[in-house]
BALOBA-1460 file (C-alpha; in Angstrom, 3 decimals):
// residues 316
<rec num="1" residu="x" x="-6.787" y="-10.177" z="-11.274"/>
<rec num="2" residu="x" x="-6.810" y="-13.830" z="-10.307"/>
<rec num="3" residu="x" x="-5.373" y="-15.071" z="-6.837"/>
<rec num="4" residu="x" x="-2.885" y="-17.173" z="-6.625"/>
<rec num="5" residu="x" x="-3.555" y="-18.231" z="-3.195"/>
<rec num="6" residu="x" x="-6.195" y="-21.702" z="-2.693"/>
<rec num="7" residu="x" x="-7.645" y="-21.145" z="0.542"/>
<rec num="8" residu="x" x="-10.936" y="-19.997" z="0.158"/>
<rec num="9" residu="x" x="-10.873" y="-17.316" z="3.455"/>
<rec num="10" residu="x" x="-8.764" y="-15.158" z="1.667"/>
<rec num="11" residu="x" x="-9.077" y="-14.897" z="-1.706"/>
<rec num="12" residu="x" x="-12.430" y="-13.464" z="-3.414"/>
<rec num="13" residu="x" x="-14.741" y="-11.178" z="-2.494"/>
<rec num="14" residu="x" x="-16.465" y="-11.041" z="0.422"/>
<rec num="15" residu="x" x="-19.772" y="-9.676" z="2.098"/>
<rec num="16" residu="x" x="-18.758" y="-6.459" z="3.027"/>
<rec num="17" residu="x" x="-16.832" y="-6.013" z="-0.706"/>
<rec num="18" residu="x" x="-20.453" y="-6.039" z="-2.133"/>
<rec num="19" residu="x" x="-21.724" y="-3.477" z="0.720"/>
<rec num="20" residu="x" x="-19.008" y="-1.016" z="0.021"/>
<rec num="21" residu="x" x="-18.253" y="-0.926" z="3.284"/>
<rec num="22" residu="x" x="-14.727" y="-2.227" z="4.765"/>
<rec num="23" residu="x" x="-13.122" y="-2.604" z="7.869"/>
<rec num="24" residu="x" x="-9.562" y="0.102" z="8.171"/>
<rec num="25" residu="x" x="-6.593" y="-0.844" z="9.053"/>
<rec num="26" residu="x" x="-3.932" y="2.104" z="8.307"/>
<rec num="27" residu="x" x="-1.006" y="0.739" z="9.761"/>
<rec num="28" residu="x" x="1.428" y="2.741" z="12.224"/>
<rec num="29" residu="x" x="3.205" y="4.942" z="9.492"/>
<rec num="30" residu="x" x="0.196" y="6.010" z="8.115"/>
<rec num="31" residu="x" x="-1.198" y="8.016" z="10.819"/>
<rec num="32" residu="x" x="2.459" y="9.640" z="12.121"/>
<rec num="33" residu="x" x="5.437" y="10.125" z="9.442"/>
<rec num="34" residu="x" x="3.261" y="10.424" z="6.667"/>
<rec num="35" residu="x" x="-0.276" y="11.483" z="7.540"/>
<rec num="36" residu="x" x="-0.975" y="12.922" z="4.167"/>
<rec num="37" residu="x" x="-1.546" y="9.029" z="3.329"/>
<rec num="38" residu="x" x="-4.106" y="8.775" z="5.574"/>
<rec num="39" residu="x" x="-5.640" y="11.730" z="5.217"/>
<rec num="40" residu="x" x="-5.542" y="10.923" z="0.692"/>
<rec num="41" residu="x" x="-7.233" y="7.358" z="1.367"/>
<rec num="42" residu="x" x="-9.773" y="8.958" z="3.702"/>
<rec num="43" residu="x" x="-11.087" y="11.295" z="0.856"/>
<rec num="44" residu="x" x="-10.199" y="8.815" z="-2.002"/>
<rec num="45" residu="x" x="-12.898" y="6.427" z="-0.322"/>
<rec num="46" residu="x" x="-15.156" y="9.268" z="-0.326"/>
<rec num="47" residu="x" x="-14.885" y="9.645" z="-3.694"/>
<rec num="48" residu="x" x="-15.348" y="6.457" z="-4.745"/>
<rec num="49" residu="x" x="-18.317" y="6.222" z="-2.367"/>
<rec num="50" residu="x" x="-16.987" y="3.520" z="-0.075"/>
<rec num="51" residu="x" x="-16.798" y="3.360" z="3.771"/>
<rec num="52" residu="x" x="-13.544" y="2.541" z="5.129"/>
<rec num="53" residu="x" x="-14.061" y="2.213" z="9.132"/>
<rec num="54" residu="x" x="-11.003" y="2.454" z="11.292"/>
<rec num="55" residu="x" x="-10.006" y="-0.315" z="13.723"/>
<rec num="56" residu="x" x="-9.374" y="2.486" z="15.933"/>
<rec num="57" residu="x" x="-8.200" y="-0.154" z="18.898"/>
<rec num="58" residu="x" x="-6.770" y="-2.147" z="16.720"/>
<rec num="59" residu="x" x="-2.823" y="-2.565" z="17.620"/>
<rec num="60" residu="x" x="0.373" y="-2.374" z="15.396"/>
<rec num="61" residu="x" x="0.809" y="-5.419" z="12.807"/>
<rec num="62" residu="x" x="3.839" y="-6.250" z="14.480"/>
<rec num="63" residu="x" x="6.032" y="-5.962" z="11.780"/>
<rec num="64" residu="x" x="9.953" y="-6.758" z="11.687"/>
<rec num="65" residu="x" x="10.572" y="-5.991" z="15.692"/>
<rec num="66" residu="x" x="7.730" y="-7.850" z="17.114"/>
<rec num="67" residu="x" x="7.688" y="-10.525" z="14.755"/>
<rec num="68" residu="x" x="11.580" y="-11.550" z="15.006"/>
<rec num="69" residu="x" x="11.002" y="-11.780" z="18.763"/>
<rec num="70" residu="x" x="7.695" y="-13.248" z="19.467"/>
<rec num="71" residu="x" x="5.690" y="-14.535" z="16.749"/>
<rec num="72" residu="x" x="3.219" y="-15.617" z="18.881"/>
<rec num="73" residu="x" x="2.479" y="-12.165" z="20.653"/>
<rec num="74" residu="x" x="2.248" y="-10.953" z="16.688"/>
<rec num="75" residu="x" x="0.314" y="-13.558" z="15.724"/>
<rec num="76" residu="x" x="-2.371" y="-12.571" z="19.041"/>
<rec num="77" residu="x" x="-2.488" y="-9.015" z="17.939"/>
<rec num="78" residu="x" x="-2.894" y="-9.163" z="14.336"/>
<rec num="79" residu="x" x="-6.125" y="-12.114" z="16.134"/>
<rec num="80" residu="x" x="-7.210" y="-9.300" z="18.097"/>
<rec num="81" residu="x" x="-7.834" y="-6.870" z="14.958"/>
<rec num="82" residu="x" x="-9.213" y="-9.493" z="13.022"/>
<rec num="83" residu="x" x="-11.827" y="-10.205" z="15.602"/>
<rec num="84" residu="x" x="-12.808" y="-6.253" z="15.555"/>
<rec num="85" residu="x" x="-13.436" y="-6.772" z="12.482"/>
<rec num="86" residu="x" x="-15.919" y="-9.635" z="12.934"/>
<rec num="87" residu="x" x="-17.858" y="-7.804" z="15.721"/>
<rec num="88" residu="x" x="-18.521" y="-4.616" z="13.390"/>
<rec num="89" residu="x" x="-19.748" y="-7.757" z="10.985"/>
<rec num="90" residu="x" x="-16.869" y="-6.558" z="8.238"/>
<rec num="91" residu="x" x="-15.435" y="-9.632" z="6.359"/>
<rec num="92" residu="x" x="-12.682" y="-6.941" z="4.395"/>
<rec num="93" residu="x" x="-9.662" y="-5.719" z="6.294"/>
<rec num="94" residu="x" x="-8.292" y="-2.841" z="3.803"/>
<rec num="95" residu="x" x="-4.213" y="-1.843" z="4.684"/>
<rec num="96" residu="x" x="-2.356" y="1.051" z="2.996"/>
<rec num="97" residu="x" x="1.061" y="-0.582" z="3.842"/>
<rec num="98" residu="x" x="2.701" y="-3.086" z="2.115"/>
<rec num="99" residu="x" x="4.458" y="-4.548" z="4.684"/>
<rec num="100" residu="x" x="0.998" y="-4.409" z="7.466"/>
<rec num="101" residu="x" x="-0.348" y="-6.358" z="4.150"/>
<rec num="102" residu="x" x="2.395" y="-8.901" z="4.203"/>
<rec num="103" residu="x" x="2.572" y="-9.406" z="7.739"/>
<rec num="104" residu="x" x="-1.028" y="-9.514" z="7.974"/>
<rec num="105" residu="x" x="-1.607" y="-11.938" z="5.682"/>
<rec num="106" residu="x" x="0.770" y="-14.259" z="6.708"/>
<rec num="107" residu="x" x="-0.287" y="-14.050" z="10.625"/>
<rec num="108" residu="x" x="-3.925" y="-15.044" z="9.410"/>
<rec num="109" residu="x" x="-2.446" y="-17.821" z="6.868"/>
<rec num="110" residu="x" x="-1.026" y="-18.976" z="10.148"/>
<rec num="111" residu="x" x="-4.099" y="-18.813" z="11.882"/>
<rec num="112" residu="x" x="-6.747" y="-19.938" z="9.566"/>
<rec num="113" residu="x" x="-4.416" y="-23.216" z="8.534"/>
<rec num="114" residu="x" x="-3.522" y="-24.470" z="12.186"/>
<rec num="115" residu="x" x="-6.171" y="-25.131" z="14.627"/>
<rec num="116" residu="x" x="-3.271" y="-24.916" z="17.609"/>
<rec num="117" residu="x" x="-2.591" y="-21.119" z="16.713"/>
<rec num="118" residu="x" x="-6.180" y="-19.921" z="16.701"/>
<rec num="119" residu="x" x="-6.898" y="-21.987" z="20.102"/>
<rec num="120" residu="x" x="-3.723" y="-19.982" z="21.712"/>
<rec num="121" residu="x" x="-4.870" y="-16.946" z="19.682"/>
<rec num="122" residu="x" x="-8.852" y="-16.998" z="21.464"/>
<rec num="123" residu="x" x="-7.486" y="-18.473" z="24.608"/>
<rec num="124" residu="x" x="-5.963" y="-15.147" z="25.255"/>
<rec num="125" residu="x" x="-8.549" y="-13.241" z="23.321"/>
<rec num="126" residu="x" x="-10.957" y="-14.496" z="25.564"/>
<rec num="127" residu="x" x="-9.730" y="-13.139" z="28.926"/>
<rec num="128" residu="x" x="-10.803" y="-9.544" z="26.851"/>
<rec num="129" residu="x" x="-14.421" y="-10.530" z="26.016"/>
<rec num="130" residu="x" x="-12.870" y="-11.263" z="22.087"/>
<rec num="131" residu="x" x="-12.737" y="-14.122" z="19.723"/>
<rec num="132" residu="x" x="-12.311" y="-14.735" z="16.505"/>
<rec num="133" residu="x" x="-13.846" y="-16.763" z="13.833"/>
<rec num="134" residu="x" x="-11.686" y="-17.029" z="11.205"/>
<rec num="135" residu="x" x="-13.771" y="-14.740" z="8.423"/>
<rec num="136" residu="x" x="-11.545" y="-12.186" z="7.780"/>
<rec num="137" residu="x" x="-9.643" y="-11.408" z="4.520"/>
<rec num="138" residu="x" x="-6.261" y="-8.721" z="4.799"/>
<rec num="139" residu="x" x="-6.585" y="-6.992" z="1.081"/>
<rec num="140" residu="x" x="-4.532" y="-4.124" z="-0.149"/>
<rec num="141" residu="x" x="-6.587" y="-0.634" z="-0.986"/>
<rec num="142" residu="x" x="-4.659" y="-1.584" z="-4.650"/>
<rec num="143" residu="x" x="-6.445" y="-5.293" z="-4.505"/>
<rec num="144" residu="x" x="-9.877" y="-3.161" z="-3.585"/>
<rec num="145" residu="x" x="-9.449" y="-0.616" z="-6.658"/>
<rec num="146" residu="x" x="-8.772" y="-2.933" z="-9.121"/>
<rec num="147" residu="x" x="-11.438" y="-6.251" z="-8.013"/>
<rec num="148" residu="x" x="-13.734" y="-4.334" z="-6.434"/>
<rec num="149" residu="x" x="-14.373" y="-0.660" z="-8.219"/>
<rec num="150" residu="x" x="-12.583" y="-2.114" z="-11.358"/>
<rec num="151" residu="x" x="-10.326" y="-0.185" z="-13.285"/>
<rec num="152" residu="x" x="-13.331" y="0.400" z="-16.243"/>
<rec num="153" residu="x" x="-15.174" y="2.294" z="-13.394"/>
<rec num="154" residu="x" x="-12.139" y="4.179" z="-12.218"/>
<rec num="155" residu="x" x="-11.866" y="5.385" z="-16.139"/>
<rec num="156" residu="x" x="-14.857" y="6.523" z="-16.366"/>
<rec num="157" residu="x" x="-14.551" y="8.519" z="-12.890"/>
<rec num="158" residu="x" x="-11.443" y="10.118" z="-14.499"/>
<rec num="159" residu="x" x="-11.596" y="13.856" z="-14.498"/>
<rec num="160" residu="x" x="-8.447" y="14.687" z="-14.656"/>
<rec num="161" residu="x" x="-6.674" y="12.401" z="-16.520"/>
<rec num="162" residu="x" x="-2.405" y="12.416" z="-15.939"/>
<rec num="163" residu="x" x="-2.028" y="13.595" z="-19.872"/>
<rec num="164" residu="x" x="0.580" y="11.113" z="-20.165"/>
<rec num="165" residu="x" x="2.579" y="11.788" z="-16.888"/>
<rec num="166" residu="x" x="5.453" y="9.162" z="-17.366"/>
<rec num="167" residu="x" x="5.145" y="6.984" z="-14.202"/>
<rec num="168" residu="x" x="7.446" y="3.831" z="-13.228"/>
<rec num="169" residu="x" x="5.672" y="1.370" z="-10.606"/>
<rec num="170" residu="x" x="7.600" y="0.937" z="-7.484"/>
<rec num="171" residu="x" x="5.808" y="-2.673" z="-5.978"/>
<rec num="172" residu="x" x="8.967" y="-3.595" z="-3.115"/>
<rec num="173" residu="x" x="8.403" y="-6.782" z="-1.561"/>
<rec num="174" residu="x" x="5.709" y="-7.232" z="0.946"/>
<rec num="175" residu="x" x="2.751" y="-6.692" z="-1.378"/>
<rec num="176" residu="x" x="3.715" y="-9.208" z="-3.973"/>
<rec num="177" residu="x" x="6.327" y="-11.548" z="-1.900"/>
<rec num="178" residu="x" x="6.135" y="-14.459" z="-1.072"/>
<rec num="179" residu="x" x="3.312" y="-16.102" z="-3.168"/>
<rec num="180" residu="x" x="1.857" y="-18.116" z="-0.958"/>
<rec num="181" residu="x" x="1.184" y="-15.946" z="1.615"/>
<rec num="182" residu="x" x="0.058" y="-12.829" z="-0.976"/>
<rec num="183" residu="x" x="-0.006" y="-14.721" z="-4.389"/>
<rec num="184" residu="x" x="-2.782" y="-12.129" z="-5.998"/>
<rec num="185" residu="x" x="-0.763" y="-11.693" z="-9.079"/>
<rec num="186" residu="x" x="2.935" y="-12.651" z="-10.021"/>
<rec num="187" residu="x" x="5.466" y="-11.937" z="-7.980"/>
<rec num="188" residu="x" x="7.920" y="-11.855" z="-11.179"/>
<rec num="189" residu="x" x="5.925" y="-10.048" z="-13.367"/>
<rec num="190" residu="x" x="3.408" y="-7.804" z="-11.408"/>
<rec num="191" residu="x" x="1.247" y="-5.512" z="-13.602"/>
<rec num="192" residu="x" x="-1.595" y="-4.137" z="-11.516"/>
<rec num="193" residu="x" x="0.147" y="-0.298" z="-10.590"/>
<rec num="194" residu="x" x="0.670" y="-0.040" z="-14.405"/>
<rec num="195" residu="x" x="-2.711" y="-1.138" z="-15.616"/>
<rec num="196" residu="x" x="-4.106" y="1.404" z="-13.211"/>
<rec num="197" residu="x" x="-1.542" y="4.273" z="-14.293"/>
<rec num="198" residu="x" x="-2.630" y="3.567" z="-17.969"/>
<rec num="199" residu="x" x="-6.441" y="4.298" z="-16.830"/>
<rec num="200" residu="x" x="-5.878" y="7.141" z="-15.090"/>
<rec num="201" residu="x" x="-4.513" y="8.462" z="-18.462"/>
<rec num="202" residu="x" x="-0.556" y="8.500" z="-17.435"/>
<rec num="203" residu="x" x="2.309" y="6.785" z="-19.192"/>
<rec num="204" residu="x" x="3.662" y="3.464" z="-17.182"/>
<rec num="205" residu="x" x="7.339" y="3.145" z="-17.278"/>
<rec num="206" residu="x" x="8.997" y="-0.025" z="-17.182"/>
<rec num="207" residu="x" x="12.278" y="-0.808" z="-15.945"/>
<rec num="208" residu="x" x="13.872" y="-3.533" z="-14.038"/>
<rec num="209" residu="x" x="14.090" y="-2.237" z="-10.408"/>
<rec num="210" residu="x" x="10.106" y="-2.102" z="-10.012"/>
<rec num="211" residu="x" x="10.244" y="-5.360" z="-7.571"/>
<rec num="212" residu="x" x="13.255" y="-4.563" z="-5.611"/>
<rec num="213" residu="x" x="13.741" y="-4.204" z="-2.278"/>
<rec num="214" residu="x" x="13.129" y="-0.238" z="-1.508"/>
<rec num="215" residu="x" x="15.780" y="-0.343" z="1.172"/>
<rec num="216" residu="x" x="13.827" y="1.219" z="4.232"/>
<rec num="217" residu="x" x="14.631" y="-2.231" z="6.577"/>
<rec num="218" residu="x" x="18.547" y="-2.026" z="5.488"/>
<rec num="219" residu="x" x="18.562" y="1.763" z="6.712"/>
<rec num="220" residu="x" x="17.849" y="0.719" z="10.410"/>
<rec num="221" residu="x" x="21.488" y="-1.262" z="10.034"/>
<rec num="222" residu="x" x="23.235" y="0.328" z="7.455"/>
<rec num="223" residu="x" x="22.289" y="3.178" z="5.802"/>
<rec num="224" residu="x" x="24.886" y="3.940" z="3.272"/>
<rec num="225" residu="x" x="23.503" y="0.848" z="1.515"/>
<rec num="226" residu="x" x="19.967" y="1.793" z="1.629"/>
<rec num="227" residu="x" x="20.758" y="5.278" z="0.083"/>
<rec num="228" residu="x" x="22.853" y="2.722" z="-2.488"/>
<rec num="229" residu="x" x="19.728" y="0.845" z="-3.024"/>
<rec num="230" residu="x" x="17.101" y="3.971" z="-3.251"/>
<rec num="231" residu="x" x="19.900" y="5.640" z="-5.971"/>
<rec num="232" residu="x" x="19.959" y="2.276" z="-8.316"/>
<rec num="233" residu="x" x="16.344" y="1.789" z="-8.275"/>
<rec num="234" residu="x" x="15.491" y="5.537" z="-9.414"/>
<rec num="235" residu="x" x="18.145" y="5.992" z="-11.873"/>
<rec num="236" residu="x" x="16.869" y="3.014" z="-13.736"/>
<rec num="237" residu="x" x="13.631" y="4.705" z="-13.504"/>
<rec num="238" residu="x" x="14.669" y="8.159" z="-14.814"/>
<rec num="239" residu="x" x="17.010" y="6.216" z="-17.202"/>
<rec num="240" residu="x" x="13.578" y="4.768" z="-18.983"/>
<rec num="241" residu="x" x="11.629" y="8.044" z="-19.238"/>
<rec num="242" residu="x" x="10.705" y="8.353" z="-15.663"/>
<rec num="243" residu="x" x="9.190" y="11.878" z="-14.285"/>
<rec num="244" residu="x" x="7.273" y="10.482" z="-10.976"/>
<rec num="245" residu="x" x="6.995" y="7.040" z="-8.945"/>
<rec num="246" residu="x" x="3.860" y="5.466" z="-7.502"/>
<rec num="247" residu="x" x="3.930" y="3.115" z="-4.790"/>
<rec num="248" residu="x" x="1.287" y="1.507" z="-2.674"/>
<rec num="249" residu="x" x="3.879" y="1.274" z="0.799"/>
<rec num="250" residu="x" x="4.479" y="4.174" z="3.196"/>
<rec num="251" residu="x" x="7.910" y="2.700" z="3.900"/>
<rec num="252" residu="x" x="9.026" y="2.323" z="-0.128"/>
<rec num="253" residu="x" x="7.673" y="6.296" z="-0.429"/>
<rec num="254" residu="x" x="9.632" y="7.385" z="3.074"/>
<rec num="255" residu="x" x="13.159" y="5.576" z="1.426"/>
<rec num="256" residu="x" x="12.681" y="6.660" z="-2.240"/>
<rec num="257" residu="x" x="11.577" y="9.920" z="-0.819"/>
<rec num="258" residu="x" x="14.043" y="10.341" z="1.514"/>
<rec num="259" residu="x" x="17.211" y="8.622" z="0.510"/>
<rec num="260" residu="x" x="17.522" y="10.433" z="-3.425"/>
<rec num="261" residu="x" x="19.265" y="13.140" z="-1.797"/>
<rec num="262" residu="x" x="22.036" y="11.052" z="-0.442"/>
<rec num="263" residu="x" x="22.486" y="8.488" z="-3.583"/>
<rec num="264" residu="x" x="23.762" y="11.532" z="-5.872"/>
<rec num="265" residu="x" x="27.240" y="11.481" z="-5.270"/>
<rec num="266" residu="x" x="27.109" y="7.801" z="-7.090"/>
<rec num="267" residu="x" x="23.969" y="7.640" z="-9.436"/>
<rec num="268" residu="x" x="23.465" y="11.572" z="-9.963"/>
<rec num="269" residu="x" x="20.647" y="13.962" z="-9.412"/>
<rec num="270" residu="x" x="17.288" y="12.008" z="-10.055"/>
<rec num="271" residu="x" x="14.705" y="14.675" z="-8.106"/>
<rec num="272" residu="x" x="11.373" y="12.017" z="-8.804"/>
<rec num="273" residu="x" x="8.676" y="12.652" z="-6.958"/>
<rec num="274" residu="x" x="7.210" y="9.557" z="-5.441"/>
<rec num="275" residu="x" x="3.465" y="9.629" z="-4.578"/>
<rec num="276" residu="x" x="1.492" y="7.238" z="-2.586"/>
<rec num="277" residu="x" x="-0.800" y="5.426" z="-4.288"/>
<rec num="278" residu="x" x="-4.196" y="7.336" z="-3.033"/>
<rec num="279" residu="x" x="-2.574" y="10.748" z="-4.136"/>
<rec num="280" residu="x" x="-2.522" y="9.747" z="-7.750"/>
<rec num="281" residu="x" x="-5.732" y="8.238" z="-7.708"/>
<rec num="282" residu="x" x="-7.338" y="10.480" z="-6.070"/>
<rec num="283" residu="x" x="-5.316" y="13.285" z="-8.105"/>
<rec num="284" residu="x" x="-6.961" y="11.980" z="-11.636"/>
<rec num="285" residu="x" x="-10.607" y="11.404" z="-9.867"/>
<rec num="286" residu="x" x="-10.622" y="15.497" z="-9.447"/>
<rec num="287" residu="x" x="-9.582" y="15.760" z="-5.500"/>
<rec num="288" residu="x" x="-7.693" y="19.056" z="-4.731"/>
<rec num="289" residu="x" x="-4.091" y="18.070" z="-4.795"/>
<rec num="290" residu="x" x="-3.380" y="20.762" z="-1.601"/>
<rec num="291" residu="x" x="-5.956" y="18.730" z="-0.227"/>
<rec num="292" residu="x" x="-3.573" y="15.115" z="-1.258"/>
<rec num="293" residu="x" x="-0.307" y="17.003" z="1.054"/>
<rec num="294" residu="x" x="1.380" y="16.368" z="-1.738"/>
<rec num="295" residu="x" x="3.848" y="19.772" z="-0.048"/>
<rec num="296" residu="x" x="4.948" y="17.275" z="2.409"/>
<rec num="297" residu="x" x="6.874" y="15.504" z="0.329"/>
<rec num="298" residu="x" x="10.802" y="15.831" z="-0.053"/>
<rec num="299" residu="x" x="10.573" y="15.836" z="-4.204"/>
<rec num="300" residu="x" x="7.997" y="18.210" z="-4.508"/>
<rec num="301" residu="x" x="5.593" y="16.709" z="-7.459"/>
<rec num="302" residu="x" x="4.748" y="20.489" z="-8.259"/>
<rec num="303" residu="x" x="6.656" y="21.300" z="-11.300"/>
<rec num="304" residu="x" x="6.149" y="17.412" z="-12.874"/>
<rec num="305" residu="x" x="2.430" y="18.042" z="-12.286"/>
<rec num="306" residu="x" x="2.095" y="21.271" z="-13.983"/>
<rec num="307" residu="x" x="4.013" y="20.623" z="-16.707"/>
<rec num="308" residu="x" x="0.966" y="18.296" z="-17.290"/>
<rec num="309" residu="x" x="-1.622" y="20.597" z="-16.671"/>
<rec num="310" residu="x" x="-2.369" y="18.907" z="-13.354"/>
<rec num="311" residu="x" x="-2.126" y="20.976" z="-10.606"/>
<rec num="312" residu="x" x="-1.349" y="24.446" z="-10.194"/>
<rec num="313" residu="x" x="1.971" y="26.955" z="-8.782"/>
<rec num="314" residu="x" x="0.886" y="26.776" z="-5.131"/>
<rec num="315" residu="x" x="1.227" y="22.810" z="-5.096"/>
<rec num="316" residu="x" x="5.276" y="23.156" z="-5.688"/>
């Protein structure tokens, strides 16, 4: 996959990509409304025989609240996590979240391209022993599976291929939106979930709501339109073949999860499970899927996934 992006600190592979070893950043969501993501990445990384090594202090990205009031505070924290980074000497900060991805990015785009924000950024750093250097590259676990294992090794790692599971990409916004701030591949015309659904052995399903908004932001205002918004974007799935949806943001699974229910009365009964994007990896690489939580889920995957021959009764 070729970056769009021209600065050279954040596109590429870096130090710590060749060591395997990566600096973890799981993002709020992650480790409280849907801990089964954390807990899939965790032994996905295993598998793959990577480290990923939590920012344990590190602080939330700031997203939407904190960054429509103060984008300087934002801009300080996402600093601050950047500079753990650095002093554990890893180059790779890995999210699970779209939207820590997006903000991320964009707070060390800031940083990285005007000399007044990273002075402001290490003046306050320094009055907690911290600095940064400007090394540090925000990447997507997706980014990591597909530059850095590549998706001929993930093939070959394959033991229990999807048998042709028909899955629709759900991308949102944050990972592929805007350009310049993410600009790893098109915006448009992303590609990268269905590449890697095709190696894992599944079916990918396209239709046109892939790069729509997921409507987890509208909820907080109005959440008749968000349920609106879920219900459009799965029927067209299900309309085009559809029987499961994989998306790499806790917030996209936690709407299209959540919201189905309450979208029937206008675009019917469309019951797809929506996994995050470590479950189905990890799911196809042989990793128990009691062990994935994929019971905590409001569609329950378990009927989808045995009809394929991919997980037994108990998972339902």
């Amino acid at each position: 996959m070729t970056a769009v992006m021209d600065k050279p600190a954040i596109k590429g592979k870096s130090k710590s990509a060749q060591m395997r070893k990566y600096g973890f950043f799981p993002g709020c969501v992650a480790k409280e409304s849907c801990k089964e993501l954390f807990n899939s990445t965790m032994l996905l990384a295993d598998r793959l025989g990577i480290e990923l090594v939590e920012l344990t202090a590190a602080s939330c990205c700031g997203a939407s609240v904190l960054n429509d009031t103060n984008r300087d505070v934002a801009r300080v924290l996402n600093a601050r996590t950047y500079a753990q980074a650095e002093a554990l000497g890893l180059d790779d900060v890995i999210t699970i979240c779209s939207t820590c991805t997006g903000h991320m990015r964009a707070a060390n785009k800031e940083l990285l391209e005007d000399e007044g924000h990273m002075g402001q950024a290490n003046t306050i750093l320094a009055k907690f022993g911290a600095k940064y250097d400007g090394t540090v590259m925000v990447r997507h676990l997706l980014w990591l599976l597909i530059d850095d294992i590549g998706l001929d090794e993930l093939k070959k790692m394959v033991v229990n291929p999807l048998n042709g599971l028909k899955v629709a990409a759900f991308y949102g916004c944050h990972i592929i939106r805007p350009e310049s701030v993410n600009g790893w591949e098109s915006a448009r015309n992303p590609h990268s979930l269905e590449d890697l659904i095709e190696a894992l052995g599944g079916e990918a399903v396209d239709y046109a709501g892939k790069t729509r908004c997921c409507g987890f932001h509208v909820q907080l205002e109005k959440d008749g339109i968000a349920a609106n918004m879920v219900g459009q974007n799965m029927r067209m799935a299900k309309d085009q073949g559809a029987e499961a949806v994989l998306t790499p943001c806790p917030l996209c699974h936690l709407a299209l999860d959540g919201y189905q229910a309450d979208s029937v009365a206008r675009w019917g009964r469309t019951d797809l499970p929506i996994f995050h994007l470590p479950q189905l990896v990890g799911l196809a690489l042989g990793i128990d899927p009691s062990l994935l939580g994929m019971n905590k889920h409001i569609n329950s995957p378990g009927l989808v996934l045995q009809q394929h021959d991919l997980a037994p009764a108990h998972v339902a």
